[in-house]
C-alpha positions as CSV (number, residue, x, y, z in Angstrom):
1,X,84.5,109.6,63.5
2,X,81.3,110.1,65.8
3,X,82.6,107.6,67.8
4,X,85.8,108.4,68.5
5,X,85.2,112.0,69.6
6,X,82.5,110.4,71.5
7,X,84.9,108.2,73.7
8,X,87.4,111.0,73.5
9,X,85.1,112.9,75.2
10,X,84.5,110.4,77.6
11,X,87.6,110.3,78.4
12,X,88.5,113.7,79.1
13,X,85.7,114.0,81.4
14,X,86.7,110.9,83.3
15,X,90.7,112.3,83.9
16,X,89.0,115.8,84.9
17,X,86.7,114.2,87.5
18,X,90.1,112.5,88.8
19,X,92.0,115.7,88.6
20,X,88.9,117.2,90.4
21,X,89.2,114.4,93.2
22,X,92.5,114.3,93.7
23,X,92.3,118.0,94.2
24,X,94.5,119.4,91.2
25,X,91.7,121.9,90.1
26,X,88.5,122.6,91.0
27,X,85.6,124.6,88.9
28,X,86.6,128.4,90.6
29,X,89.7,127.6,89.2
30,X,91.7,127.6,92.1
31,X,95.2,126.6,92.4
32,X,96.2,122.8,92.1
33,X,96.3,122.0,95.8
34,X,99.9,120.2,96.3
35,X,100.1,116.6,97.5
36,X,103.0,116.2,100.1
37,X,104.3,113.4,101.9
38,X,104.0,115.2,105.6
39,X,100.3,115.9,104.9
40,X,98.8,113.4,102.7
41,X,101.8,110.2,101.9
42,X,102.8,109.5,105.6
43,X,99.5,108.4,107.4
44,X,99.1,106.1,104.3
45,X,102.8,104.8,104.7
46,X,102.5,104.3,108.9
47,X,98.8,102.8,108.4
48,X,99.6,100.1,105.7
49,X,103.8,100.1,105.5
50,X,105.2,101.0,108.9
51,X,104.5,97.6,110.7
52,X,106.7,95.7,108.2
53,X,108.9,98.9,107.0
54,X,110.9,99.5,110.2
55,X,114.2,98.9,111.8
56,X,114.2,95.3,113.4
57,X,111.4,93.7,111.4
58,X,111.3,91.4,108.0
59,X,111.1,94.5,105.3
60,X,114.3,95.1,103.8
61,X,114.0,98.5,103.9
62,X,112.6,101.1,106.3
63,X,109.8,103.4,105.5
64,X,109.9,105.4,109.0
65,X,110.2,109.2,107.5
66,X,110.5,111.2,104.2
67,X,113.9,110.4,103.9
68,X,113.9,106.6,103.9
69,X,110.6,106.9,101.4
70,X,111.3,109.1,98.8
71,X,114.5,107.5,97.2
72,X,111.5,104.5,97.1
73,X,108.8,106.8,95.9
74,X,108.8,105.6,91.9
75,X,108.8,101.8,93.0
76,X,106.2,102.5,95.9
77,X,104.1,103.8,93.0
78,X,104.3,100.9,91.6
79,X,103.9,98.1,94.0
80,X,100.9,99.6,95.3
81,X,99.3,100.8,91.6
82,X,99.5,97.0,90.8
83,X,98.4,95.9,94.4
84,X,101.4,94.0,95.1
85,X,101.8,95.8,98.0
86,X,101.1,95.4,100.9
87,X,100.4,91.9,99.7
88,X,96.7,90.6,99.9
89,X,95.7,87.6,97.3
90,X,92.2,86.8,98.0
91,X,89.1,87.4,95.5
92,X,87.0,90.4,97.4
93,X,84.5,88.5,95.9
94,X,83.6,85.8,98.8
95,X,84.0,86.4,102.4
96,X,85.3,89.5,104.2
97,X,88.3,89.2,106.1
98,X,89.6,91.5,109.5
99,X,92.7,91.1,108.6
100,X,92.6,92.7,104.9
101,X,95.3,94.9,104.0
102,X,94.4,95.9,100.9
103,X,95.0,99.8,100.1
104,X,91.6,101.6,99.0
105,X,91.5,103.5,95.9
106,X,91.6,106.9,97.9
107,X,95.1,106.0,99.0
108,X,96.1,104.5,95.9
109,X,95.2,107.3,94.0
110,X,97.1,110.0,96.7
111,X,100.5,108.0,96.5
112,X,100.0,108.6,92.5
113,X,99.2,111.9,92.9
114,X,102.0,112.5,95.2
115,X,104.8,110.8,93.3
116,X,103.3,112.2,89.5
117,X,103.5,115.5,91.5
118,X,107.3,115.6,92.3
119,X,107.4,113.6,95.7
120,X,107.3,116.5,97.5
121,X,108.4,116.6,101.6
122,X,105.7,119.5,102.6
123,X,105.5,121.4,105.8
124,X,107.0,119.7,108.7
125,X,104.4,120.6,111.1
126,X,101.8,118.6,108.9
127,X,103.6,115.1,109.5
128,X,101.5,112.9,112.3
129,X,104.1,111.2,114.5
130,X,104.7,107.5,114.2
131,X,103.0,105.1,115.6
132,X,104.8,103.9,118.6
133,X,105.9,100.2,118.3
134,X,106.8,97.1,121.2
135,X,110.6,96.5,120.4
136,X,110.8,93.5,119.3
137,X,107.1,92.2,119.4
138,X,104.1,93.1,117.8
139,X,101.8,91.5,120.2
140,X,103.2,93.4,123.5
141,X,105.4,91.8,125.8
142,X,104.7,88.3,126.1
143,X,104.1,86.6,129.1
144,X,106.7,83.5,128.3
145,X,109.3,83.0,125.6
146,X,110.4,80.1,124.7
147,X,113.8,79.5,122.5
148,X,116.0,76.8,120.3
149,X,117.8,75.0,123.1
150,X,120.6,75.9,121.4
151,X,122.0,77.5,117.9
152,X,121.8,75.8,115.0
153,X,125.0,76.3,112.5
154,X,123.7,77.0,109.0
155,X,126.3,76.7,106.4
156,X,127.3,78.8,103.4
157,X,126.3,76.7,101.0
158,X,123.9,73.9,99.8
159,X,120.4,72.7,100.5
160,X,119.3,72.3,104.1
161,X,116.7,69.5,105.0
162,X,113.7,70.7,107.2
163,X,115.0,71.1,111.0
164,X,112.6,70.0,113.9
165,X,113.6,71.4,117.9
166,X,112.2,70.6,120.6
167,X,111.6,72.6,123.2
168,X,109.9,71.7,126.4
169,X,107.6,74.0,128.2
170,X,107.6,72.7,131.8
171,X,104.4,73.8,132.7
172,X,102.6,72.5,135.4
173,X,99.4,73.7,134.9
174,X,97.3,74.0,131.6
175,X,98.1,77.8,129.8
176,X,95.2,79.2,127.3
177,X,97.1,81.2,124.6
178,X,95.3,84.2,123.0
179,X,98.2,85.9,121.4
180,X,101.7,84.0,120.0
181,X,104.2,85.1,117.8
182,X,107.8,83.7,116.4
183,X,110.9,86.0,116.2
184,X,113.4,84.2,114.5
185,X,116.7,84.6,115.5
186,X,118.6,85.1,112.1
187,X,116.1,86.5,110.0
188,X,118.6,86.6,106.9
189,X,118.8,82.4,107.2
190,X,115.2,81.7,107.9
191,X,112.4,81.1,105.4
192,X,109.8,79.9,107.8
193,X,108.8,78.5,111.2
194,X,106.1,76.2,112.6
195,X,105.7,75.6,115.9
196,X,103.3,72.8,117.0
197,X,102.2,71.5,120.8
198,X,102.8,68.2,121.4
199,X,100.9,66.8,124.6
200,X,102.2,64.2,127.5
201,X,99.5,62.0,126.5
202,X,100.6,61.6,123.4
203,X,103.5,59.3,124.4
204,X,107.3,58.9,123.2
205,X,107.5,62.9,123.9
206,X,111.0,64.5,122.2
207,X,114.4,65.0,124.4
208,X,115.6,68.6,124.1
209,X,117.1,69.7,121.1
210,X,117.0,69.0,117.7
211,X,115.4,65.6,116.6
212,X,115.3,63.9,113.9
213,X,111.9,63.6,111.1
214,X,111.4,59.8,111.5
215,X,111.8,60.2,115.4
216,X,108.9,63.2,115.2
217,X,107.2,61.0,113.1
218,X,106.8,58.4,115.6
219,X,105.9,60.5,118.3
220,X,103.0,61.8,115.6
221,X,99.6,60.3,116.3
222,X,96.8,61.2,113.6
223,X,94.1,59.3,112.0
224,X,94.4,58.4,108.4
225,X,92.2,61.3,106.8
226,X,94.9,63.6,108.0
227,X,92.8,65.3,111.3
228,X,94.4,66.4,114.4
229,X,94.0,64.0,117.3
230,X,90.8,65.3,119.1
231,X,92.5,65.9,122.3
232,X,95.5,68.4,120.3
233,X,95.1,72.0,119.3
234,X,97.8,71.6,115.9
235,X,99.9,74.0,115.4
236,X,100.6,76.8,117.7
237,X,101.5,79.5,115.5
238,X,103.7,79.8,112.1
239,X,105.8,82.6,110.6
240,X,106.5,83.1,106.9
241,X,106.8,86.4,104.6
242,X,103.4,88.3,105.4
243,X,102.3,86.0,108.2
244,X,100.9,87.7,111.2
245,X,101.0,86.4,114.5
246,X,98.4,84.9,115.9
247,X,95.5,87.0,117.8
248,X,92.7,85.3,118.8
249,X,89.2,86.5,119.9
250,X,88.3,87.5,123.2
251,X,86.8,84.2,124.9
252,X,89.2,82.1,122.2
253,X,92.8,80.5,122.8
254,X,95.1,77.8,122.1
255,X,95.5,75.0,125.0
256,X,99.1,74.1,125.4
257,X,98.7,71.3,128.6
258,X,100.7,70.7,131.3
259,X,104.4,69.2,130.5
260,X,103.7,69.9,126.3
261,X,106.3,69.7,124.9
262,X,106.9,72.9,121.7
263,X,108.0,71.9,118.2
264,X,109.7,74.1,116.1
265,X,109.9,73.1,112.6
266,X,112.8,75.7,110.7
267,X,113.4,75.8,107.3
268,X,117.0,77.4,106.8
269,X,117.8,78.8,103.2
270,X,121.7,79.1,102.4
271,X,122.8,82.3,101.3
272,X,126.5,81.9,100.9
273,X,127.4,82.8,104.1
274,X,127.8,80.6,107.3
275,X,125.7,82.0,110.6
276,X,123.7,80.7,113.4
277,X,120.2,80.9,114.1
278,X,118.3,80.6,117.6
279,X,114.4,81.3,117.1
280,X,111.8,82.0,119.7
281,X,108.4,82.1,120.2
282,X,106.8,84.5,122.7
283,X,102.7,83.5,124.1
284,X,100.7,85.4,126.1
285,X,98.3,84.2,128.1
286,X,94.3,85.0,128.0
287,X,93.0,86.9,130.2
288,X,89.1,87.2,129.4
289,X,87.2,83.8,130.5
290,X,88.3,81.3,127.5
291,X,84.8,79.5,126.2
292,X,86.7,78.0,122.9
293,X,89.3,75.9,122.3
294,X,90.8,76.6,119.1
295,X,91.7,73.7,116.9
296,X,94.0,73.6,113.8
297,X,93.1,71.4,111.4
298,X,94.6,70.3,107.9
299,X,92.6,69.7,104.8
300,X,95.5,67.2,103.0
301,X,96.1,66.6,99.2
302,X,99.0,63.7,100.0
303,X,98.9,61.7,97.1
304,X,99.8,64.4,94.5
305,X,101.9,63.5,91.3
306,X,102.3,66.7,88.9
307,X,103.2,65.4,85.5
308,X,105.9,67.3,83.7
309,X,105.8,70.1,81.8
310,X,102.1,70.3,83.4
311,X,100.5,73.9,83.3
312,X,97.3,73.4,85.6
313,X,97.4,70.1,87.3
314,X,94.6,69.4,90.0
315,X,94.7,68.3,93.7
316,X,91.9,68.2,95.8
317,X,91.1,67.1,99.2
318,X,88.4,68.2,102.0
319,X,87.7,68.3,105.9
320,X,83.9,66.9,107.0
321,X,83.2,68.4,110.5
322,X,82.0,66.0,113.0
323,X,80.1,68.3,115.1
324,X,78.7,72.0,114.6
325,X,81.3,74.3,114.1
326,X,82.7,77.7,113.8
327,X,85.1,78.3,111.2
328,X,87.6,81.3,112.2
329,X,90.3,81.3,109.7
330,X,92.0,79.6,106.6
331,X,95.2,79.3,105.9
332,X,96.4,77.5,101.7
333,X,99.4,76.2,101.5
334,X,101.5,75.2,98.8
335,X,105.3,75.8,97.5
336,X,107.0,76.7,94.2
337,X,104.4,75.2,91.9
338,X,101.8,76.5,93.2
339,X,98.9,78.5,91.0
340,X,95.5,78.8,92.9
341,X,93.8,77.5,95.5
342,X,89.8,77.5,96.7
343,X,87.6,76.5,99.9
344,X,84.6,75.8,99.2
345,X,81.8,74.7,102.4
346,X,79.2,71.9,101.4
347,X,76.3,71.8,103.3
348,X,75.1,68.4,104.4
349,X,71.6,69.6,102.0
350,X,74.1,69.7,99.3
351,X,74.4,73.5,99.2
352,X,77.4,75.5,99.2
353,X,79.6,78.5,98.9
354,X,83.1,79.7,98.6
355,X,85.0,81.3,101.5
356,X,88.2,82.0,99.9
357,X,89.8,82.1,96.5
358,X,93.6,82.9,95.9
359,X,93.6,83.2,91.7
360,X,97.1,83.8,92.5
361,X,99.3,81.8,94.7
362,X,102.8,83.6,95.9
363,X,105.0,81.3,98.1
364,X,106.8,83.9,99.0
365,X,104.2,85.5,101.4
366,X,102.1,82.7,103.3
367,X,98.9,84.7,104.5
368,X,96.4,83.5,107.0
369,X,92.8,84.8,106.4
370,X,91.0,85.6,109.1
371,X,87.1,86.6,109.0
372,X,85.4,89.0,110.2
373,X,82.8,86.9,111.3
374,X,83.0,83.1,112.1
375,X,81.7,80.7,109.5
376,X,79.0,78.5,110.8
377,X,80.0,74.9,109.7
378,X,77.3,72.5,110.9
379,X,78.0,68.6,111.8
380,X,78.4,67.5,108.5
381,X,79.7,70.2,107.0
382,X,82.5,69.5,104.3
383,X,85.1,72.2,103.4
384,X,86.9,71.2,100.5
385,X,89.9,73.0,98.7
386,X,90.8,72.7,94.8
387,X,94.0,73.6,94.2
388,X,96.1,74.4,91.0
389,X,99.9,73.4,89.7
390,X,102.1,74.9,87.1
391,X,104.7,72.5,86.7
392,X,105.4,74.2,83.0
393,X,108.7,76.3,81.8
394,X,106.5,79.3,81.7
395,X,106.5,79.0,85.5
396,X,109.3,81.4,86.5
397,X,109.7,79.9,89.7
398,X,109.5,76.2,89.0
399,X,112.8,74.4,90.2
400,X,112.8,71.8,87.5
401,X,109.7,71.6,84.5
402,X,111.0,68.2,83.4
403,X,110.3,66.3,86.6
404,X,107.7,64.3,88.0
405,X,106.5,66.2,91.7
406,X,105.5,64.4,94.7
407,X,104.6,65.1,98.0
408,X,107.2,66.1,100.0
409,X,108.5,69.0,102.8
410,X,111.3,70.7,100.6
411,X,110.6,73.6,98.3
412,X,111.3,71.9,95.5
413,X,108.7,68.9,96.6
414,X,105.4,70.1,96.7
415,X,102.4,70.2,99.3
416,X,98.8,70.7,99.4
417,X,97.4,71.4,102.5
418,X,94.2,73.8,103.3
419,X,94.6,74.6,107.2
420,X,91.9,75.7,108.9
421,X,91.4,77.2,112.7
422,X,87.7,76.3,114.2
423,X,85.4,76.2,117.1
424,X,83.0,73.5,118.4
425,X,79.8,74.8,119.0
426,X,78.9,73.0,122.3
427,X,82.0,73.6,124.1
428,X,81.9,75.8,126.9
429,X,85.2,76.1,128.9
430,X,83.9,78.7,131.4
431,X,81.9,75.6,133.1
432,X,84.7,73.1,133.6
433,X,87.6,75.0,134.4
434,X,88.6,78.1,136.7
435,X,88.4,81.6,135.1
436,X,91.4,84.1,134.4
437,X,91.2,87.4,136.3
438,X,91.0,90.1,133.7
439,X,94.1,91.9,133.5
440,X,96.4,94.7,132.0
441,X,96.0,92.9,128.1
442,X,92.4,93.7,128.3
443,X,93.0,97.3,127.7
444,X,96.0,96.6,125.4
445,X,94.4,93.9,123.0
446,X,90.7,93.0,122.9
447,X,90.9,90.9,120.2
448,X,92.2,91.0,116.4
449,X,92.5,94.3,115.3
């Protein structure tokens, strides 16, 4: 009986001290102050929400005042109670990430507060104004844009192999990209978008248009662990659910060379109801002196086979760096099956560490994780990923339990691939080729934010 009164005690204290915080009470016994959405709910909302939740972007609903929240409040409570939202799945135990969106308890606990309290509007004169948003991009306005060739039909109906456009650049002199991002055209028939830079050098260079997998595939040089030729940057930038666009440090870009050639790789989901889609991808140029070169590389489980009815089956693979390195970001990827994934760095003395864990895969938001400092990775270096499957019925999103997986690019296949973005040490751009003149970007973007 001790006991119980004891941790009923406990716990009385404990709710008071949250009342106390959250400002219901106090010890003068002052009036419960009132937690409004003007004062205390919308700086939260435009901070964390308002970049998705807005008219024009991938949200499905907007979050832009009091009215378009509070017929949400109940299920905002929720999302954000459980950390669902906004959506962030890496272990705050290793590594610390600048783009981490995670909510802090303080705001948690206000958006509780505020919806337990009634959801109430408050005084109009409290609300901050919006932030104030580029129509159409979140980078700013980009110095090229570069589009589909033409639409693409999508049916009403069915499944829709992977699509790969080509789309040529027509540069004439080599462009360093600090900031790219993909709009897609038809946002209600798009799942995702790659777009990769294919250089002249690399021969048999895509027509215009849309081309076909073995034809890209022949075009494709790489070595057989997987790598990026030395001479090519990889992939450009992507877009999925949750993906930002890419943002790269002062003094960091992506070279797209002379006469590239882009490739957009679309994956189109039916929804029963025929439309057209014509996606872009906007880049803008760097206009700090670019030192780094940064290179997209692919850590690459191929030869997966994920038994049936298997609840944790194990892929691993890894990336050995061939020279001292700087690792920027990571980026897992898997599809339907998917369960965890984990990169781990080995030292060449043997030691190591983890730099990211995802206990919690989500296909449905494909996150890039970008630290806050560069990851020293010196020649030698291996980064390997261990990944997990749940090729089980208790897998709510698993296509099929009774089948046997394999490698391959639809969402039903499955893939296991840990990207990574990194910088070699010893390169130093500013020596062998001519500088940018700082311009107008430096004041508008200095870097990730």
């Amino acid at each position: 009986m001790k006991r119980i009164l004891s941790v009923g005690l406990i716990g009385c204290c404990l709710v008071a001290g949250l009342f106390l915080m959250l400002g219901y009470g106090n010890a003068a016994g002052e009036s419960p102050a009132v937690v409004t959405f003007n004062k205390d709910v919308a700086p939260i909302i435009q901070k964390n929400c308002m970049g998705c939740h807005r008219p024009g972007e991938v949200a499905p609903m907007s979050f832009t005042s009091y009215k378009e929240v509070r017929p949400w409040a109940k299920s905002i409570r929720e999302k954000v109670v459980t950390r669902e939202m906004p959506p962030w799945f890496a272990d705050p135990r290793y590594s610390e990430f600048s783009n981490d969106c995670r909510m802090s308890q303080k705001e948690i606990d206000t958006i509780v507060a505020w919806v337990d309290g009634g959801a109430k509007e408050g005084d109009p004169e409290n609300i901050p104004p919006n932030p104030v948003f580029t129509e159409g991009w979140q980078v700013g306005k980009p110095d090229v844009v570069f589009s589909m060739t033409e639409e693409y039909s999508v049916p009403a109906e069915g499944v829709i192999p992977y699509k790969y456009f080509a789309v040529p650049t027509n540069f004439t002199e080599d462009k360093y990209v600090q900031f790219a991002e993909i709009r897609q055209g038809n946002r209600k028939l798009v799942h995702h978008i790659i777009v990769d830079v294919r250089y002249p050098e690399h021969g048999n260079l895509p027509k215009p248009g849309e081309i076909k997998p073995e034809e890209l595939a022949a075009a494709r040089r790489r070595t057989s662990d997987g790598e990026r030729p030395a001479d090519s940057d990889g992939r450009v930038v992507g877009w999925a659910p949750g993906e930002a666009p890419l943002i790269l440090r002062p003094g960091q870009a992506k070279l797209v060379k002379k006469g590239s050639v882009l490739i957009f790789q679309v994956h189109y989901t039916t929804n029963g109801e025929a439309g057209t889609d014509r996606s872009s991808v906007g880049l803008i140029f760097s206009r700090h002196p670019v030192e780094k070169r940064v290179i997209t590389a692919g850590a690459v489980g191929r030869n997966l086979e994920i038994p049936p009815g298997d609840p944790n089956y194990e892929v691993t693979s890894s990336f050995t760096f061939k020279e001292d390195s700087h690792i920027d970001s990571l980026h897992p990827h898997m599809h339907m099956r998917g369960k965890d994934f984990l990169y781990r760095l080995v030292y060449p003395d043997g030691t190591s560490k983890i730099l990211l864990s995802v206990p919690r895969w989500d296909f449905n938001w494909q996150l890039t994780y970008v630290f806050k400092e560069e990851v020293p990775a010196p020649k030698g270096s291996r980064l390997e990923c261990v990944a997990h499957y749940d090729n089980s019925e208790k897998n709510k999103f698993n296509p099929d339990p009774t089948k046997l997986v394999k490698w391959g690019p639809q969402t039903w296949d499955e893939m296991m691939i840990g990207y990574l973005d990194y910088t070699i040490d010893k390169q130093d751009l500013r020596r062998e080729r001519p500088q940018p003149v700082a311009g107008s970007l430096n004041s508008r973007k200095g870097g990730r934010p």
